[in-house]
C-alpha positions as CSV (number, residue, x, y, z in Angstrom):
1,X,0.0,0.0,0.0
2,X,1.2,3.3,-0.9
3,X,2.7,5.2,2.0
4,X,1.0,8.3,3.0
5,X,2.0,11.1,5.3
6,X,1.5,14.6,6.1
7,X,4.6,16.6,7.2
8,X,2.4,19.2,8.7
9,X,5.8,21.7,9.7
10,X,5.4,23.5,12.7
11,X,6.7,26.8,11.3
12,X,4.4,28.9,13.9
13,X,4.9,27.6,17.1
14,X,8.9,27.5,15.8
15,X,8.6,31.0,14.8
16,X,6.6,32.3,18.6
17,X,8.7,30.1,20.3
18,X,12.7,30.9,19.0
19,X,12.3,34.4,16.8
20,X,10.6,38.0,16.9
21,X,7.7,38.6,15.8
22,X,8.9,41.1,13.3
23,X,10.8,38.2,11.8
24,X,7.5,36.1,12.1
25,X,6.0,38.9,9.6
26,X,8.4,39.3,7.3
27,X,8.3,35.6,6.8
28,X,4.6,35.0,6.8
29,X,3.6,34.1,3.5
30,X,6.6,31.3,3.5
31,X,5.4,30.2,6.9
32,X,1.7,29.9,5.7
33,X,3.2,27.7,2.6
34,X,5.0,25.4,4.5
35,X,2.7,24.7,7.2
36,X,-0.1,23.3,4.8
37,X,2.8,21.0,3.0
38,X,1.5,17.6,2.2
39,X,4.3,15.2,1.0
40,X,2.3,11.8,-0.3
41,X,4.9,8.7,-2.0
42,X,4.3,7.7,-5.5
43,X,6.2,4.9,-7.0
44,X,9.1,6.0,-5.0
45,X,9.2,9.4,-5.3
46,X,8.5,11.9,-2.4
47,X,5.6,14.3,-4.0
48,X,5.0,17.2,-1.9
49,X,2.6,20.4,-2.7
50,X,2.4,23.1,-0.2
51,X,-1.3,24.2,-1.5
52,X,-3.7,22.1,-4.3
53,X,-2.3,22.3,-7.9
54,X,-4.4,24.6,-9.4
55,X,-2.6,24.0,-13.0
56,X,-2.9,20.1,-14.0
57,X,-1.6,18.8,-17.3
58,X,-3.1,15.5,-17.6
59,X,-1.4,12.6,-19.8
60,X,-3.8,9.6,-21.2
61,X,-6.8,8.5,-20.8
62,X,-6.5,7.2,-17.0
63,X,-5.2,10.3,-16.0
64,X,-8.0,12.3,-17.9
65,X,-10.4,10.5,-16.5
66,X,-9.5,10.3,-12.8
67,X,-9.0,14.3,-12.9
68,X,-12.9,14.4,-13.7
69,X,-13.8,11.7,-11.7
70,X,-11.9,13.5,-8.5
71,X,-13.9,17.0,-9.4
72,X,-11.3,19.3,-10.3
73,X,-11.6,19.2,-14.3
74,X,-11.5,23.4,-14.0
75,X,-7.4,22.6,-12.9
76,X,-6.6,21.0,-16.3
77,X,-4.9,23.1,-18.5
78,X,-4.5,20.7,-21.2
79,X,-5.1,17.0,-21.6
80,X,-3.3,14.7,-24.1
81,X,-3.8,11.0,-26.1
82,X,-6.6,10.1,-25.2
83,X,-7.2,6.5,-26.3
84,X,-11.2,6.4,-26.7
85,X,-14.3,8.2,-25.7
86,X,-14.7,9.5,-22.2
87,X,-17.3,7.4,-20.2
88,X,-20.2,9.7,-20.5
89,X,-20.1,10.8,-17.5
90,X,-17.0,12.8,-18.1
91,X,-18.0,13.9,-21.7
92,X,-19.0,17.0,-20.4
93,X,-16.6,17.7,-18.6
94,X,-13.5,17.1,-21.5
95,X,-15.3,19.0,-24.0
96,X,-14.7,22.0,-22.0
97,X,-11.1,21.7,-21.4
98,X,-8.2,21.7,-23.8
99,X,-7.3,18.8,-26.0
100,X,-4.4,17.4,-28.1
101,X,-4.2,14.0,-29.7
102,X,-0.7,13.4,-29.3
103,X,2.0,14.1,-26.2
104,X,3.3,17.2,-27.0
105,X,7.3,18.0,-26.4
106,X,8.6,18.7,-23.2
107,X,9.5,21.7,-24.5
108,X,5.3,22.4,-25.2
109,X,4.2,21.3,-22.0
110,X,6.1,23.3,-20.3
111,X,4.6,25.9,-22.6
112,X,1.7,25.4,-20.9
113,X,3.4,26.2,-17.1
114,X,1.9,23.3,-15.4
115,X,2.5,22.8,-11.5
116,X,1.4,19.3,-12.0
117,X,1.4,16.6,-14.1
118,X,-0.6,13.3,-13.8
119,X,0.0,10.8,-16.1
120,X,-1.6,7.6,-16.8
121,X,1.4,5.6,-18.0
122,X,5.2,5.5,-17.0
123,X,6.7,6.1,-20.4
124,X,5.9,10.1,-20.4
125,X,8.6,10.2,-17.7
126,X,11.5,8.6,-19.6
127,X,13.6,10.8,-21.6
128,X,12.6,9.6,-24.9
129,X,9.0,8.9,-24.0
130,X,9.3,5.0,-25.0
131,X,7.6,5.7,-28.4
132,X,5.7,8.5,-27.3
133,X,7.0,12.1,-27.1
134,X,8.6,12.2,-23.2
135,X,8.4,15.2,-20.5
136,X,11.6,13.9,-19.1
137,X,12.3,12.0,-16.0
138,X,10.1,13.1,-12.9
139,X,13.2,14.4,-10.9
140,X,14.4,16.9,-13.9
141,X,10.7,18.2,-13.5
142,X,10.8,18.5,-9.7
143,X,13.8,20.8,-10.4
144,X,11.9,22.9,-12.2
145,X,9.1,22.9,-9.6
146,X,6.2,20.9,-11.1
147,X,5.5,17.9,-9.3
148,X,4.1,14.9,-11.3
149,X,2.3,11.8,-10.7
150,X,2.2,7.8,-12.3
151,X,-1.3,6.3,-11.6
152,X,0.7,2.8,-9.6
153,X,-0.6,0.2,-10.5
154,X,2.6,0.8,-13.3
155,X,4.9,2.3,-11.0
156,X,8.4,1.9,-12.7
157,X,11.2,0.6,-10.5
158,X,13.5,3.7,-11.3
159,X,12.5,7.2,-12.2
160,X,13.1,7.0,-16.1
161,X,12.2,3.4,-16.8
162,X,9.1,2.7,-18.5
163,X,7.1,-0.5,-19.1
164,X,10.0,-3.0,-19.1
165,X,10.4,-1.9,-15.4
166,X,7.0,-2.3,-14.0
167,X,7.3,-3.6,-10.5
168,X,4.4,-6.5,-10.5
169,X,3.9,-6.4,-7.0
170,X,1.9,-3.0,-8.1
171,X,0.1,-4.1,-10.3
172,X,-3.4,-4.3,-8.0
173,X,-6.9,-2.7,-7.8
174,X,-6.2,-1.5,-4.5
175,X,-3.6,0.8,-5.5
176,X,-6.2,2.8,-7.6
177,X,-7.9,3.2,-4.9
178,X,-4.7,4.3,-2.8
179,X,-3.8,6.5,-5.6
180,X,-7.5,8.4,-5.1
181,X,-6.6,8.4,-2.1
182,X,-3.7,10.3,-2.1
183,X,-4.8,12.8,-4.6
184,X,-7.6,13.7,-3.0
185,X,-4.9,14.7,-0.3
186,X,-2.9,16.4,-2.6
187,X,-5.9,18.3,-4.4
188,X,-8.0,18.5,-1.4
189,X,-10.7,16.8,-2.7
190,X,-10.8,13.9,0.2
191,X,-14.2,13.5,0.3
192,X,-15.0,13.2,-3.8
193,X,-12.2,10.7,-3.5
194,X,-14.1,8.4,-0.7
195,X,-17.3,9.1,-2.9
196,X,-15.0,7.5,-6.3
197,X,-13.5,4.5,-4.3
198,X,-17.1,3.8,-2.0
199,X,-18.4,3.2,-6.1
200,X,-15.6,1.6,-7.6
201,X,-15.8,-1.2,-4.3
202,X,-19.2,-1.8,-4.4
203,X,-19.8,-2.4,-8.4
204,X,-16.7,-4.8,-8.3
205,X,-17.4,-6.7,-5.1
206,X,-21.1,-7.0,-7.0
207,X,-19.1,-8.9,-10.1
208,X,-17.5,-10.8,-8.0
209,X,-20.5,-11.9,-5.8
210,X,-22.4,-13.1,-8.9
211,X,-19.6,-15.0,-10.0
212,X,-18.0,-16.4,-6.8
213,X,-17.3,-20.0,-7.3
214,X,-17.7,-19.8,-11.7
215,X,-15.0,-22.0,-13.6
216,X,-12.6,-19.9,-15.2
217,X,-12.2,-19.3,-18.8
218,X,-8.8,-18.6,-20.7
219,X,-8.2,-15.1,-22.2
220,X,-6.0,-13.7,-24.7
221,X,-6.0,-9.9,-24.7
222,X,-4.7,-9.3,-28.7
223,X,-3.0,-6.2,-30.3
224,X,-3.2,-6.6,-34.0
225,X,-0.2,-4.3,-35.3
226,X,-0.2,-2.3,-38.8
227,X,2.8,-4.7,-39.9
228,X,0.6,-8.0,-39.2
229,X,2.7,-8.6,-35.9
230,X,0.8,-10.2,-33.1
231,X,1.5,-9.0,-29.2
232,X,-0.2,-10.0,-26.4
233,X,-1.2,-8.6,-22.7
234,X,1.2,-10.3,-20.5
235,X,1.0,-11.0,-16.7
236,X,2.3,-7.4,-15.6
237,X,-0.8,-5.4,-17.5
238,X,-4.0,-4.2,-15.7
239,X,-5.6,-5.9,-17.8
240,X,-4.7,-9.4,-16.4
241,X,-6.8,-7.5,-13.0
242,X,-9.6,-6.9,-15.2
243,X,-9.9,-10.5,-16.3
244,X,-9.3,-12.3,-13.0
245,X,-12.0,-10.2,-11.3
246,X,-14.1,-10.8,-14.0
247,X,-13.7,-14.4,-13.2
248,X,-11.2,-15.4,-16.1
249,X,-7.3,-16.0,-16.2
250,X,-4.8,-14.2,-18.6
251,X,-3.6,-16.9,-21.0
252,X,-0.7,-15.3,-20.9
253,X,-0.3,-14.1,-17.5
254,X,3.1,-16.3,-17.2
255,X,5.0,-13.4,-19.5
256,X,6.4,-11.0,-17.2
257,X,8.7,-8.9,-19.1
258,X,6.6,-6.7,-20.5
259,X,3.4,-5.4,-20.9
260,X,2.7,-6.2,-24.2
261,X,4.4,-9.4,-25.4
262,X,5.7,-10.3,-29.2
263,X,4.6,-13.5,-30.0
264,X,3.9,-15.6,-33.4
265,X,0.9,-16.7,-34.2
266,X,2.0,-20.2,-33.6
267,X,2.2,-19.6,-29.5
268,X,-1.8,-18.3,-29.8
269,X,-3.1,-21.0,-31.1
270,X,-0.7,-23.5,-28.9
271,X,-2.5,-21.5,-25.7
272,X,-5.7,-21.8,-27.8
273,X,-7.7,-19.5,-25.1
274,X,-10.8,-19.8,-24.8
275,X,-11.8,-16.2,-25.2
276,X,-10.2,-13.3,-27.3
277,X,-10.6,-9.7,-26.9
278,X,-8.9,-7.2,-28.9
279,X,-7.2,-4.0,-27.5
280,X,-8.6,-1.8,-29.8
281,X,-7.0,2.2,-29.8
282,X,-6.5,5.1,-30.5
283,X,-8.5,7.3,-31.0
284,X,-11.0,9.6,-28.8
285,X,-13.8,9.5,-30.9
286,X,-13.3,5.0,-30.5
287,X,-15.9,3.2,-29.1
288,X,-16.3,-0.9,-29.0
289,X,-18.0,-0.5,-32.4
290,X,-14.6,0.7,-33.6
291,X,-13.1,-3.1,-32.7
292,X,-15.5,-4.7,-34.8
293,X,-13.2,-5.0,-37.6
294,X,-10.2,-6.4,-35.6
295,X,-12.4,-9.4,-34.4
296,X,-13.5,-10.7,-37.9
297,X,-9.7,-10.2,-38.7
298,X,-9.1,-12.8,-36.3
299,X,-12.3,-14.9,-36.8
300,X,-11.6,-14.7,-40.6
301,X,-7.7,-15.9,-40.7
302,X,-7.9,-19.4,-41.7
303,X,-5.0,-20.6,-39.5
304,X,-7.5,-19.6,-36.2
305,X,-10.3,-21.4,-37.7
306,X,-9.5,-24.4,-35.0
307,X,-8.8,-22.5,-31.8
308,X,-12.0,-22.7,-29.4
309,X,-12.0,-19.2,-29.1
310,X,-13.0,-19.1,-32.9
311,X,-15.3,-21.9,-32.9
312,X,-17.2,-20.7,-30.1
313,X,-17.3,-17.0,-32.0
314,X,-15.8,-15.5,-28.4
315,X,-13.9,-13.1,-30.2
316,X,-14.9,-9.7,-28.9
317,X,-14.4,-5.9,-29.2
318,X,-12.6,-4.5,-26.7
319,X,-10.7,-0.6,-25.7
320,X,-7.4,-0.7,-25.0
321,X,-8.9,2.4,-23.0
322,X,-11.0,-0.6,-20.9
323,X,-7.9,-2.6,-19.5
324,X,-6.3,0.6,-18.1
325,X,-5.7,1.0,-14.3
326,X,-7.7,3.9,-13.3
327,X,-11.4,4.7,-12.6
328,X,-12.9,3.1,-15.7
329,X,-11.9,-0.2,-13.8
330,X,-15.2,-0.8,-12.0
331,X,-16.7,-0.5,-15.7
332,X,-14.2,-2.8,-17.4
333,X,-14.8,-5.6,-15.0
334,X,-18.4,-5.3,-15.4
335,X,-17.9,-5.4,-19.4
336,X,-15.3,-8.3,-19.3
337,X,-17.9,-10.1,-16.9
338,X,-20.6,-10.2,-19.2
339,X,-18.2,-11.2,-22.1
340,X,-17.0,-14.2,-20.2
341,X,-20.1,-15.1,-18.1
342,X,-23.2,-13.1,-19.6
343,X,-25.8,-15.5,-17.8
344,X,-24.6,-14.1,-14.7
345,X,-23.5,-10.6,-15.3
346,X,-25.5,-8.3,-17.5
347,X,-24.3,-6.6,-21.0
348,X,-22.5,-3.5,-19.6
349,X,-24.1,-0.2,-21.3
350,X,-21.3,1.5,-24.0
């Protein structure tokens, strides 16, 4: 669990107590600033704020999201890459806030004088963004006084490192709700936070009741790349969470050293899962409609014909945006339910 704690510093009673009180005067803005320091721990890293961040840049779609979901969509100042629609409820919400498709330099960001920067994924934080554009390692930002923020279930095991350095032992539901948590410290938004997590809880705890004692099917979570390459989600993605507490197990939750995994198409239908779902992105107009065409890809390539998955036509659309680790995972489990066990979990709305 991530470590949280307040160094409240006791700058008044110092100041009564060991100086004059002209010297308390002249220093009473600073003294104001320090006393309301909150220092939370994120992947690591010490992140400490001395009032709420009133100027968010927010990176991908978790990060997007969780800024409306936590109430303070009038902080962002711009928001980047997002991978699919909103969920409605936030439509709102982004349309009135700035927008770019793609990462912009570091250069650009800081364009944009952030004092904060949440991010949904590690790679914005490397120095050459890991196939995205990058803002540069965390502690280079911190110099320049902008604190940041990695939603953990992908906490990195060094400031700079990306996906190939996810620490597993992160990868859990209970750190999104730690990381509400923690930023409802850091924005002072506690209660919206409880409000977030109380709903996240009870919707997953009601998949999981419905399906408590259900066998298990196989999954195979399926990135189709432009050059015909196959990858897969391996054990360290979210999405291996999403399956397992919608009552499934990662078919390939036994590769470990990355998130997304090259394999041939040999090794899929060795596995032969018993259910496929494509990682369809990105876009922000994408919804599951948009993965329609991957799945009859797969159903149509004659050398899948005789994997169950195929046979049984449980090849489904699915958003890459749906297997990320923020406050779309209550939803995701709830749609991955319903793929894998639909007599027992309803069709989730899209």
């Amino acid at each position: 669990m991530t470590l949280l704690h307040y160094r409240r510093l006791a700058v008044v009673a110092a100041c009564l107590g060991l100086v004059g009180t002209s010297a308390c005067a002249a220093n009473a803005n600073d003294r104001s600033s320090a006393a309301d320091a909150v220092t939370v721990e994120n992947c690591g890293i010490d992140v400490t704020v001395s009032e709420p961040p009133e100027r968010v840049y927010a990176a991908y779609q978790p990060a997007i999201e969780i800024a409306h979901a936590l109430g303070i969509s009038d902080r962002l100042i711009e928001t980047a890459f997002l991978d699919a629609q909103v969920l409605p409820e936030y439509t709102q919400a982004q349309s009135e806030v700035p927008y770019v498709e793609k990462l912009p330099s570091r250069e650009a960001m800081l364009a944009t004088a952030p004092d904060f920067i949440l991010s949904g994924y590690n790679n914005v934080f490397t120095e050459d963004g890991a196939g995205d554009e990058g803002f540069g390692t965390r502690a280079s930002l911190a110099e320049l006084g902008i604190q940041s923020w990695i939603l953990s279930p992908l906490c990195p095991s060094e400031d700079g490192l990306s996906d190939e350095a996810i620490d597993p032992a992160s990868v859990d539901v209970e750190t999104i709700y730690d990381d509400l948590n923690d930023l409802g410290v850091l924005f002072d938004v506690e209660e919206r936070a409880e409000e977030v997590i109380a709903d996240q809880q009870q919707r997953i705890a009601a998949v999981e009741q419905a399906l408590a004692g259900v066998d298990t099917p196989s999954v195979a979570i399926v990135l189709l790349d432009e050059g015909g390459g196959i990858r897969v989600a391996g054990g360290i993605d979210f999405g291996t969470q999403i399956i397992e507490h919608a009552g499934g197990v990662n078919a390939f939750a036994d590769l470990v050293d990355k998130r997304h995994v090259d394999i041939d198409l040999e090794e899929l239908i060795d596995r032969d899962p018993d259910v496929i779902v494509t990682s369809t992105c990105c876009d922000a107009s994408y919804t599951r409609e948009d993965g329609v065409e991957e799945v009859q890809t797969l159903m149509q390539n004659p050398a899948l014909a005789g994997m169950s998955a195929v046979q049984s036509e449980q090849v489904y659309p699915f958003l890459f945006a749906d297997r990320a680790a923020g406050v779309r995972v209550a939803y995701a489990i709830e749609l991955m339910a319903s793929l894998l066990h639909p007599d027992l979990v309803p069709p989730s709305e899209d």
